[in-house]
C-alpha positions in Angstrom: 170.5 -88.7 52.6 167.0 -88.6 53.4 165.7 -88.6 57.3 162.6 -89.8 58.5 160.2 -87.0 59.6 159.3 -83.2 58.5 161.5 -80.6 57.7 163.5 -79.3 60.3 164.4 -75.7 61.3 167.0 -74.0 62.6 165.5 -73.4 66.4 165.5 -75.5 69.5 162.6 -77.6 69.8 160.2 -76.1 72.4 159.3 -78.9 75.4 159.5 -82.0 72.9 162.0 -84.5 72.3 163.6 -83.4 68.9 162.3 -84.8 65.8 164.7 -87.1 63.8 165.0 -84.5 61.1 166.0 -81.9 64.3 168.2 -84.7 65.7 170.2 -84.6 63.2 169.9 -81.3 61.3 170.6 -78.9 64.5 174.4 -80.6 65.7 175.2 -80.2 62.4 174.7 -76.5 61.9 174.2 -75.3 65.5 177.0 -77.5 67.5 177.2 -77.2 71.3 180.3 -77.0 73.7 180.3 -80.5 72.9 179.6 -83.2 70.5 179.1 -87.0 70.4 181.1 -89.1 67.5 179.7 -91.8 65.5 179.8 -94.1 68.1 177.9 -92.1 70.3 181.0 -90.9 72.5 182.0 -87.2 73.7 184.1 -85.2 71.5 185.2 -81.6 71.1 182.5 -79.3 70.0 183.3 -75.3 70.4 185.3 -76.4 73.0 188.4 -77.9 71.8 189.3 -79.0 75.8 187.8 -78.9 79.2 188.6 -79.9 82.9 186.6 -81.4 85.7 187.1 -79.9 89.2 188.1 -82.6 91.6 184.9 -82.4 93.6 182.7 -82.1 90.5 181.1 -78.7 91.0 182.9 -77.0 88.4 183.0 -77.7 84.3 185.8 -75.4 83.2 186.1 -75.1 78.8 188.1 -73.6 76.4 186.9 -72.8 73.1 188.8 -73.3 69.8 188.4 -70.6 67.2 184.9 -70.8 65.7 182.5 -68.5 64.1 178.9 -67.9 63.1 178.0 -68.6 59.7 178.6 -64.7 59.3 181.8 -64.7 60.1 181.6 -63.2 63.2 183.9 -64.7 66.2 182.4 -67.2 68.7 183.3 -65.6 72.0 182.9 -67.1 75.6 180.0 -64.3 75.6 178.1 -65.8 73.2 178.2 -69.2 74.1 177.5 -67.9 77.9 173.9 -66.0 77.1 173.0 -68.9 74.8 172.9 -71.4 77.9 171.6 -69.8 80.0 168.4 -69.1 77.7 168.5 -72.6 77.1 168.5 -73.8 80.8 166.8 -71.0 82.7 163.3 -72.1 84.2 161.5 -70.3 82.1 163.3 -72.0 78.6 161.7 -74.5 76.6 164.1 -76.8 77.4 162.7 -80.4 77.8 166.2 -81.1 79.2 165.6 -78.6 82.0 164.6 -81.2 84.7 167.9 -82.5 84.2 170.0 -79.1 84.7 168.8 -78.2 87.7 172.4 -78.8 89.5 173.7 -75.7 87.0 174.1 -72.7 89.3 176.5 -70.3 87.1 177.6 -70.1 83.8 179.9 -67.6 83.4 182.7 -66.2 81.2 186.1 -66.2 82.7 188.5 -64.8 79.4 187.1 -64.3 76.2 188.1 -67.7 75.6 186.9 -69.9 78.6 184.1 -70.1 80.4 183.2 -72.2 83.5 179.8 -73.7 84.3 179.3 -74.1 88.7 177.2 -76.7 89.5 175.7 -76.7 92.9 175.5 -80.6 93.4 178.3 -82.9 91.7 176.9 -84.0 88.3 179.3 -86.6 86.3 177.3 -86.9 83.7 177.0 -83.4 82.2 178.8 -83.7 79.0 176.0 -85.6 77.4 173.7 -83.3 78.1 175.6 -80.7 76.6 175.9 -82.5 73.9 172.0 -82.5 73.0 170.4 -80.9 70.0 168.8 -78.5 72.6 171.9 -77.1 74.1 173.5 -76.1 70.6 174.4 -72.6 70.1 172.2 -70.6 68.3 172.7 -66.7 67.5 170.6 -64.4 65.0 168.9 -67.3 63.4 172.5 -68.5 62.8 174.7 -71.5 63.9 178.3 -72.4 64.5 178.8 -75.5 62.2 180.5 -77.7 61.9 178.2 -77.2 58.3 176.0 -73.9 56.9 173.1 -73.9 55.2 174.2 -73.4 51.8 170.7 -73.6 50.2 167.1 -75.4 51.3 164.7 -75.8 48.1 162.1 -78.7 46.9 162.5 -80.1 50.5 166.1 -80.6 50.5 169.1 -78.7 52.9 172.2 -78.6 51.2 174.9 -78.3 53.8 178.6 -77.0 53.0 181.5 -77.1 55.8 181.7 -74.0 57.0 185.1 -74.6 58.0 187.8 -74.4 55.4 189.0 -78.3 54.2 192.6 -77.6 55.0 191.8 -76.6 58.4 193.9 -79.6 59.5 193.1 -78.6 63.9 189.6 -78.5 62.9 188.1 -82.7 64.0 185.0 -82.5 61.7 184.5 -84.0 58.4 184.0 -81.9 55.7 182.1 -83.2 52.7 179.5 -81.8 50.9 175.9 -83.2 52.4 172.2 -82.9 51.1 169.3 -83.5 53.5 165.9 -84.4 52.8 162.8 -84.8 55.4 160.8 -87.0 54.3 157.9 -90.5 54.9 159.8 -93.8 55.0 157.8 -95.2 52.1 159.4 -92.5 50.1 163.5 -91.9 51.8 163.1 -95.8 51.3 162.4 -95.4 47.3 165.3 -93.2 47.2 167.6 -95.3 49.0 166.8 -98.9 47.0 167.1 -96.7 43.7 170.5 -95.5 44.6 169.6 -91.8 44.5 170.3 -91.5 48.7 172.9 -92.9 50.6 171.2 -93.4 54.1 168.2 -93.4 55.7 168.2 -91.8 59.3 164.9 -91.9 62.3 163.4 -95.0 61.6 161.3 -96.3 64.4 159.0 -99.1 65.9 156.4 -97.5 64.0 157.5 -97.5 60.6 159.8 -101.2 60.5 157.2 -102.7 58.8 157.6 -100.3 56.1 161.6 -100.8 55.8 161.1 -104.9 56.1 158.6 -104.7 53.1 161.6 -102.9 51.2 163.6 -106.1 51.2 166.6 -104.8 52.1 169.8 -106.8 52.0 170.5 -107.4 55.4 173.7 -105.8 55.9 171.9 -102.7 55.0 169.6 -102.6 57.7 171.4 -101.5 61.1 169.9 -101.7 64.5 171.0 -99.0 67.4 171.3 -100.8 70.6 169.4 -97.9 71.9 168.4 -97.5 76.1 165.7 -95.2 76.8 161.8 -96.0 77.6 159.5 -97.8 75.5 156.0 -98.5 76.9 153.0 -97.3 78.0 152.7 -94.4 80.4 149.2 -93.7 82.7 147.9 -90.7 81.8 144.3 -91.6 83.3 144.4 -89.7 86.7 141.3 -91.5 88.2 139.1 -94.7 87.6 140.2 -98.1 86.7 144.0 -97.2 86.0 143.8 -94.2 89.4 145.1 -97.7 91.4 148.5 -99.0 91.5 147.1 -102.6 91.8 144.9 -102.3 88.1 148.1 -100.8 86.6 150.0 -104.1 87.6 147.1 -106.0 86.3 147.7 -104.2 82.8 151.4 -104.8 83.0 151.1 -108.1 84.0 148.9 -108.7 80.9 151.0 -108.0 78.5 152.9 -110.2 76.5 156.0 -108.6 76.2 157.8 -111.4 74.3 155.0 -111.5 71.3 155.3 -108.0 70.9 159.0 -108.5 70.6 158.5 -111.2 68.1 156.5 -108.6 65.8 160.5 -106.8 65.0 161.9 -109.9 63.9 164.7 -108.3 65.6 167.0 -110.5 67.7 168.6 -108.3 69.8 165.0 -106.4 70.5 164.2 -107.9 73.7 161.6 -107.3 76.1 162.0 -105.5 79.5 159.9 -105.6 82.9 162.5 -102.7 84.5 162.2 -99.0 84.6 165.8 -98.4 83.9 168.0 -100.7 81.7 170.7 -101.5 84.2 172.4 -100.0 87.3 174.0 -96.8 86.1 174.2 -94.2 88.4 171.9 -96.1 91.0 173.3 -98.0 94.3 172.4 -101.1 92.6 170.1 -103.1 90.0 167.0 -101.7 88.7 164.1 -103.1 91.2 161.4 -105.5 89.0 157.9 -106.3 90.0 156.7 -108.9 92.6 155.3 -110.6 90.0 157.9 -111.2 87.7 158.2 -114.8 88.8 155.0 -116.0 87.8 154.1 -117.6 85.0 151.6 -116.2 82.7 148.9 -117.9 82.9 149.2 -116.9 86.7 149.7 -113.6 85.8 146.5 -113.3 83.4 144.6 -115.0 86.6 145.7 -112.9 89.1 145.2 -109.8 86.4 141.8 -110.8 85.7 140.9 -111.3 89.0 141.7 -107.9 90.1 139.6 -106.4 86.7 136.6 -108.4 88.3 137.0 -106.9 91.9 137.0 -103.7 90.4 133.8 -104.6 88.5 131.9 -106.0 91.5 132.6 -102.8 93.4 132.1 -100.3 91.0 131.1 -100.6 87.3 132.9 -102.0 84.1 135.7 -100.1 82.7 134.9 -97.8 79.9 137.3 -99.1 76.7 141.1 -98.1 78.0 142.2 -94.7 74.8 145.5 -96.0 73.9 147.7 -93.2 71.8 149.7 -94.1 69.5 152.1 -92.6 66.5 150.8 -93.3 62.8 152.5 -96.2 61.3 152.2 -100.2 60.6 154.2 -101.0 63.4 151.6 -99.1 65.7 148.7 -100.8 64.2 150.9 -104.4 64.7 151.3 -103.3 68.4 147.5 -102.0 69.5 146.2 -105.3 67.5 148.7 -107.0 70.1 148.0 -104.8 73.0 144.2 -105.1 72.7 144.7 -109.0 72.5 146.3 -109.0 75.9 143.7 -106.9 77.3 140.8 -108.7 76.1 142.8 -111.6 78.0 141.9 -110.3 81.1 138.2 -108.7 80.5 139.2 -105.2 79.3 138.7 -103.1 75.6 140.8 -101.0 74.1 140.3 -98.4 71.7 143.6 -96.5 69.5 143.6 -93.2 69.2 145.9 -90.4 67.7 149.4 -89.7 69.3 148.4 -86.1 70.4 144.4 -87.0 71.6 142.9 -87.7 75.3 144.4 -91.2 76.4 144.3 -93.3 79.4 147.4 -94.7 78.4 150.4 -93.5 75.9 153.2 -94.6 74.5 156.7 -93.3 75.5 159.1 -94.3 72.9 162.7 -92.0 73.8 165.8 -92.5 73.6 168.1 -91.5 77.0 170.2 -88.7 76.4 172.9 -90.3 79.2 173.2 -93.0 81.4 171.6 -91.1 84.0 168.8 -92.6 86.3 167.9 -88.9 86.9 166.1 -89.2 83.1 164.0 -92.2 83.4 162.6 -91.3 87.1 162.2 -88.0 86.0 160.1 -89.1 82.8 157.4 -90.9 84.5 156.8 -89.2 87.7 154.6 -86.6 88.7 155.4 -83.4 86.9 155.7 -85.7 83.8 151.5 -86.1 84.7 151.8 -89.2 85.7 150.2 -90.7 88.9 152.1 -89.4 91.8 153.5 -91.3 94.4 155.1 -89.8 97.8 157.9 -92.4 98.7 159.3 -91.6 95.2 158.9 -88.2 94.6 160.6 -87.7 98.1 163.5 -89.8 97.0 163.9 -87.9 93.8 164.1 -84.4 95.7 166.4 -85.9 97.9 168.8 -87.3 95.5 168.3 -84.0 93.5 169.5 -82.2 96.3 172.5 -83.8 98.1 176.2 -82.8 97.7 177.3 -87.0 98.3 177.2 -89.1 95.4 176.8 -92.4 97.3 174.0 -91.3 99.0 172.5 -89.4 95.4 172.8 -93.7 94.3 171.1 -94.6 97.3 168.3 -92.1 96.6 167.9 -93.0 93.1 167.5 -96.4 93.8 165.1 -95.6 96.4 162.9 -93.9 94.0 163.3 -96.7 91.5 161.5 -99.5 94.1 158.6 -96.5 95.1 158.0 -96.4 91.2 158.1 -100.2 90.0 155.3 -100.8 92.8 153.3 -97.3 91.7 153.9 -98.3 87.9 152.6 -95.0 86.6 154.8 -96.5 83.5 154.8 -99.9 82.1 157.8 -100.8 80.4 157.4 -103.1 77.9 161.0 -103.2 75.8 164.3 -100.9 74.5 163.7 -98.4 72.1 163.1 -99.8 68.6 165.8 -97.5 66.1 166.7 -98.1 62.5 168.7 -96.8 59.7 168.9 -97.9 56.1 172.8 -97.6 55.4 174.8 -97.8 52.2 178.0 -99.8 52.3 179.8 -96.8 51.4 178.5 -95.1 54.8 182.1 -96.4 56.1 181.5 -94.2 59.5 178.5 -95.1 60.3 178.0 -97.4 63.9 175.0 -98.3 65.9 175.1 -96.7 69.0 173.2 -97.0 72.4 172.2 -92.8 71.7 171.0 -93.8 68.4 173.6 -90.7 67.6 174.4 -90.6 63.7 176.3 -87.0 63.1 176.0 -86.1 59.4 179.3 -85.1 59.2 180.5 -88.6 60.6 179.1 -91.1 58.0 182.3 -91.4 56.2 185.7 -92.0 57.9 188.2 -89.7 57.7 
């Protein structure tokens, strides 16, 4: 099977979102206390079991017998030092921000060990079930696979589990990975010689629609996360909340959907994609009932102000990944703009930008992720009202009033718009009809050793 991306290795990414390749590679050979399945779902990992305190400050697991690719036994130990490297402050950890609640981890038998929280977190598993929380020890993993040999840009992966291990969950067949462009993984896959491709993207449809692909072969993850355009300009034009509206109120969300020809890839004027753990419905702007050409005269009007006071607006530095699709959606994005008397210029994903896209996948259904993505520490315009809310629902030991908090900081943000959503994450996957296990998911999850059903 090929993946879409560079060749992965086995450490945790540092700061950054995994890479495809990582995404997929590092559950595989470096599993965590738990797992998601091929729909996405929590499933044992190390830990065959675990049990929920009733007031949701305590995460209690038992491991099943596991061992490193050595040999060597799995202990509670083991698994204890490797969290807490991966969520103390000073880790690497992009998932950090959303651990904070974790206040012990500690081994109670060689066999169990108990993570204290010090606010009620319900939605811990699927953190722990991130690439960044797997188990790493000597350079080594705990399967469910081992590297059995990487050469000419291909892992080969063998169970490191015995087949007739009947208690074991996993899968067990043989699989071969390669990292490589889309142009190429799709070669492979139309000539028969892989059996998936995994990590497609926005960026690189274009690439997989030119492939003429039967269309049963090419799945769609109904994936939440952000995808947009975050305000990385910390003074001039875009330094005011009201000019950021004016940008997101200039952009046509529903031709930039139209680009996909994907159905179900609609556009979105929300922060979050529904309620989840917020005391009700994500809030949308005040000028969401406008019609565009109101929208554009309202937008343009505000671009003038700004003119008339101060001075034109240099060109606003869009960033961008590589890839057709990108080049489809700054020729879109520039369009808009010009719309309502402002340039754009593209530039690379990693250069200086006034604007740049987010395009992530949630790791839960936790508000906690999106706020925490586009607010201030993220290097975003700052904004009081929401940053208090945040701390606030960061800190209390009440649930209900955590939702109340959230949704709080949700309403400070859709007025400060230091993000501007524009749809769902874009994922797809080129899958043989002999990929029996495979199902979209809204993770955009596809464990290697869950492509075929058991």
């Amino acid at each position: 099977m090929s993946v879409i991306g560079s060749q992965p290795a086995l450490a945790i990414p540092a700061r950054t979102e995994p890479s495809a390749p990582q995404a997929a590679f590092l559950p595989a050979v470096a599993q965590g206390l738990v797992s998601f399945d091929a729909a996405g779902q929590i499933e044992a990992g190390l830990a065959e079991r675990w049990n929920v305190s009733d007031d949701g400050m305590s995460y209690i697991f038992r491991l099943r017998d596991a061992a490193w690719a050595d040999g060597r036994p799995v202990t509670a130990n083991d698994v204890v030092a490797g969290l807490r490297a991966a969520m103390s402050d000073g880790g690497n950890n992009r998932l950090a921000m959303l651990l904070g609640a974790v206040d012990k981890i500690v081994a109670v038998t060689p066999q169990v060990i108990e993570i204290r929280l010090k606010a009620p977190r319900p939605l811990l598993l699927p953190l722990l079930a991130q690439p960044e929380l797997g188990l790493i020890r000597r350079a080594q993993g705990s399967g469910p696979y081992r590297i059995l040999s990487s050469k000419d840009g291909v892992i080969a992966l063998e169970a490191l589990i015995p087949k007739d291990a009947a208690e074991d969950p996993q899968v067990h067949y043989p699989v071969q990975m390669r990292s490589e462009r889309a142009a190429l993984a799709l070669i492979r896959f139309k000539r028969g010689t892989s059996a998936s491709v995994l990590g497609g993207t926005f960026a690189d449809l274009p690439i997989a629609r030119a492939a003429n692909l039967p269309p049963a072969q090419l799945r769609f993850d109904p994936a939440q996360g952000l995808f947009g355009l975050a305000v990385t300009a910390k003074s001039g034009f875009l330094g005011r909340a009201d000019n950021r509206n004016a940008v997101a109120m200039a952009i046509d969300r529903d031709a930039i959907a139209a680009l996909s020809g994907v159905r179900d890839w609609r556009p979105v004027l929300s922060l979050l994609p529904k309620k989840l753990d917020m005391a009700g419905d994500p809030a949308l702007p005040d000028w969401i009932r406008l019609g565009r050409d109101v929208r554009l005269a309202l937008a343009s009007a505000r671009v003038n102000a700004w003119i008339a006071s101060y001075d034109e607006v240099p060109p606003l530095r869009i960033a961008l990944p590589d890839g057709p699709g990108s080049r489809m959606l700054f020729a879109r994005l520039a369009s808009d703009l010009r719309a309502i008397g402002l340039q754009a210029v593209r530039v690379g994903a990693k250069e200086a930008a006034d604007l740049r896209l987010i395009d992530s996948v949630s790791p839960s259904d936790s508000a906690t992720w999106y706020l925490r993505r586009i607010n201030c520490a993220a290097g975003l315009p700052c904004d009081k009202a929401a940053e208090k809310a945040l701390e606030e629902a960061r800190d209390t030991l009440s649930l209900p009033e955590r939702a109340l908090k959230l949704k709080e900081a949700d309403a400070a943000f859709i007025v400060h718009m230091p993000f501007i959503p524009i749809a769902a994450p874009l994922r797809w996957s080129a899958v043989s009809p002999r990929l029996t296990g495979f199902q979209p998911n809204a993770r955009a999850v596809h464990p290697l050793g869950r492509l075929l059903k058991e």
